[in-house]
C-alpha positions in Angstrom: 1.8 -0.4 -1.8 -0.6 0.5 0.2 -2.0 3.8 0.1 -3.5 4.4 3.3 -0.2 3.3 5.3 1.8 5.5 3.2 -0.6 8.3 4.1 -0.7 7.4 8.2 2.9 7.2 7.8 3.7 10.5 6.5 0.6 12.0 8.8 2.7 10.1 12.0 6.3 11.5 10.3 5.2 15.0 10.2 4.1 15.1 13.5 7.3 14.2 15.4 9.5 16.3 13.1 7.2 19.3 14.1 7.9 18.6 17.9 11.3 16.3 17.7 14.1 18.2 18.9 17.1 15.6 19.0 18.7 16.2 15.4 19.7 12.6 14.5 16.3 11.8 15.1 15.0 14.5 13.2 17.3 13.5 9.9 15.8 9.8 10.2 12.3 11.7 10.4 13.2 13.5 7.2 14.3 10.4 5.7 11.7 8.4 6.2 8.8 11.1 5.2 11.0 11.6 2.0 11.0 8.0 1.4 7.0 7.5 1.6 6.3 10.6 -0.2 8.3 9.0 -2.8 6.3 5.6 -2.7 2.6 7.7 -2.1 3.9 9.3 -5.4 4.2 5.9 -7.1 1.4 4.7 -5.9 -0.6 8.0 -6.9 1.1 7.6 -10.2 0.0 3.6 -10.9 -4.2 4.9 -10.1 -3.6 7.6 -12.2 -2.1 5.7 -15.4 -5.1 3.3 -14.7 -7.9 6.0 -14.9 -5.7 7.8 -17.3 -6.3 4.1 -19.8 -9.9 3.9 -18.8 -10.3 7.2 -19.7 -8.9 6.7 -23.0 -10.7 3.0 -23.7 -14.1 4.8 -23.2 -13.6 7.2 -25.7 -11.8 4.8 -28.4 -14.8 2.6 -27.9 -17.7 5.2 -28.3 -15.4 6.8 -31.1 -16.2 3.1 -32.5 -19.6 2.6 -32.0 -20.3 6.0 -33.5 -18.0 4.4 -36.6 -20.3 1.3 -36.5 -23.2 3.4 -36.2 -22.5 5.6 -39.1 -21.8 2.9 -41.4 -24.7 0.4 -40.3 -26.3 1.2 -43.5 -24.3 2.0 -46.0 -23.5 -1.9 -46.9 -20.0 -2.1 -45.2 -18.7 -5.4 -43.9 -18.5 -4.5 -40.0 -17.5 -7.5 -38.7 -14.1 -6.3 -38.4 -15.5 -3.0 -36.7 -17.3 -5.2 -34.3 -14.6 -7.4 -33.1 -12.8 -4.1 -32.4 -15.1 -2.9 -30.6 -15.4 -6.3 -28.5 -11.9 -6.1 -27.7 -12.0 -2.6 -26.5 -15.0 -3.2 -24.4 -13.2 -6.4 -23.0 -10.0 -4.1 -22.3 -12.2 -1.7 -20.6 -13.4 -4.7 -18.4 -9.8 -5.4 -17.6 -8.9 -2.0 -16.7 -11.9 -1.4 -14.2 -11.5 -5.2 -12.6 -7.9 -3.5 -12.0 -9.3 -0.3 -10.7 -11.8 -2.1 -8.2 -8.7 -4.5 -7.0 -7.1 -1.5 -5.7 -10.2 -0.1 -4.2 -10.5 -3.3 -2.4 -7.1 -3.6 -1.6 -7.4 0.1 0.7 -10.5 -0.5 2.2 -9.3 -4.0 3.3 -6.4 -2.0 4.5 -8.4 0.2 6.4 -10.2 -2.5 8.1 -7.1 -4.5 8.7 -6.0 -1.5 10.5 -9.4 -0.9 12.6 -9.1 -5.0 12.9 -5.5 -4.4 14.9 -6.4 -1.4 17.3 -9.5 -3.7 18.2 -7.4 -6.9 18.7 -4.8 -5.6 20.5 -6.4 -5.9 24.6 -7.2 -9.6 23.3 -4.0 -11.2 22.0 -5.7 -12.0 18.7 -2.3 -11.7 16.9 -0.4 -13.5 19.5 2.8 -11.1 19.5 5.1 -12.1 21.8 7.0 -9.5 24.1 10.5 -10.2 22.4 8.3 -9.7 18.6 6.9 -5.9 20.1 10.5 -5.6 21.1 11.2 -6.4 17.7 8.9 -3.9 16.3 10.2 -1.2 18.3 13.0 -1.3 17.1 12.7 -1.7 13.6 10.3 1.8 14.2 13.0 3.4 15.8 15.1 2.8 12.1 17.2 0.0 13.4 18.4 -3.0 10.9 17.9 -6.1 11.9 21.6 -6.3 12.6 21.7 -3.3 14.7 18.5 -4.9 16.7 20.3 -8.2 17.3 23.2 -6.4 18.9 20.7 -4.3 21.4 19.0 -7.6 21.8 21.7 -10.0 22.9 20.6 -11.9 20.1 21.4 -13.3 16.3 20.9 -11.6 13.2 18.8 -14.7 12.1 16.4 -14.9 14.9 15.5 -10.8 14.7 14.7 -11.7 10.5 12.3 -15.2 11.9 11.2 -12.6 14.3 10.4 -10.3 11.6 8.8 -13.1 9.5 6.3 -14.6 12.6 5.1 -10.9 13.2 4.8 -10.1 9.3 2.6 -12.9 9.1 0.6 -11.9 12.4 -0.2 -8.7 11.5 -1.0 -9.6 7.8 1.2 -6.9 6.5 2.9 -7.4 3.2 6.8 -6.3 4.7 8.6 -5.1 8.0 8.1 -1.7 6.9 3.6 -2.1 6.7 4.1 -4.4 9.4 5.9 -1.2 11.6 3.0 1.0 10.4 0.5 -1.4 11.5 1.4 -2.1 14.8 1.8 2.0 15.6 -1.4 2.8 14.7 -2.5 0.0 16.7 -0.9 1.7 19.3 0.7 -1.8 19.7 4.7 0.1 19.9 5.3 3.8 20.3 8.1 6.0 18.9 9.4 7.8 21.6 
């Protein structure tokens, strides 16, 4: 789930319904802005929960070190106090490791993306003609079945088609792999 794609997508989405005047072309528009402001919501959902635990780990574990504090002198037995407090500060840790993976994981996205517009006058992914063909159609809302018929070709080669290019453009499925080569500028929707 990559946030940025889902963004570009709906961005690109909007855009042609605003000027797209055919009307089955407009109701795959609307289906497919639908179905990545469903997954932006999901995504946006996940970061929240995660700040949302952070949030609430922070305050358990100064609401604990204020307890340790208090008690520091009155005689108590705090080991039991401490380990709690270990554990929350070691949940903490996990919680913002988590955070910072999906920090990483959209800025290596937007480079990936820069990485693809740059590469695309050079070959450096090595997509064939028949792959971009490929793409295009898979853009345009075709299945794979629907592409091998407009193809001439098996249902089989379009899906090791749509492996070899997944793998090319280091996407994580067809549908990043689509987003990835338009903003490239490596296929158009037309």
């Amino acid at each position: 789930m990559d946030r940025f794609v889902i963004e570009q997508n709906i961005e690109r989405y909007a855009d042609r319904l605003r000027t797209e005047l055919d009307a089955a072309q407009r109701t795959r528009l609307k289906a497919l802005l639908i179905e990545e402001e469903k997954r932006l919501g999901i995504f946006a959902e996940a970061v929240g929960k995660i700040d949302l635990n952070i949030v609430k780990c922070q305050n358990s574990i100064n609401e604990q070190r204020d307890l340790i504090e208090k008690f520091q002198f009155g005689g108590e037995d705090l080991s039991a106090a401490q380990r709690a407090l270990a554990n929350l500060d070691e949940l903490l840790g996990l919680f913002a490791q988590w955070h910072r993976k999906i920090l990483t994981s959209l800025s290596r996205n937007s480079i990936q993306h820069a990485a693809v517009a740059q590469a695309r006058g050079s070959g450096k992914y090595g997509l064939t003609e028949r792959e971009i063909q490929v793409l295009g159609l898979l853009a345009h809302g075709n299945s794979s079945e629907q592409a091998a018929a407009i193809l001439s070709i098996t249902k089989r080669t379009v899906d090791a088609h749509v492996q070899l290019i997944v793998t090319k453009l280091d996407a994580a499925n067809r549908t990043q792999a689509v987003a990835i080569a338009l903003d490239a500028g490596l296929i158009e929707l037309c």
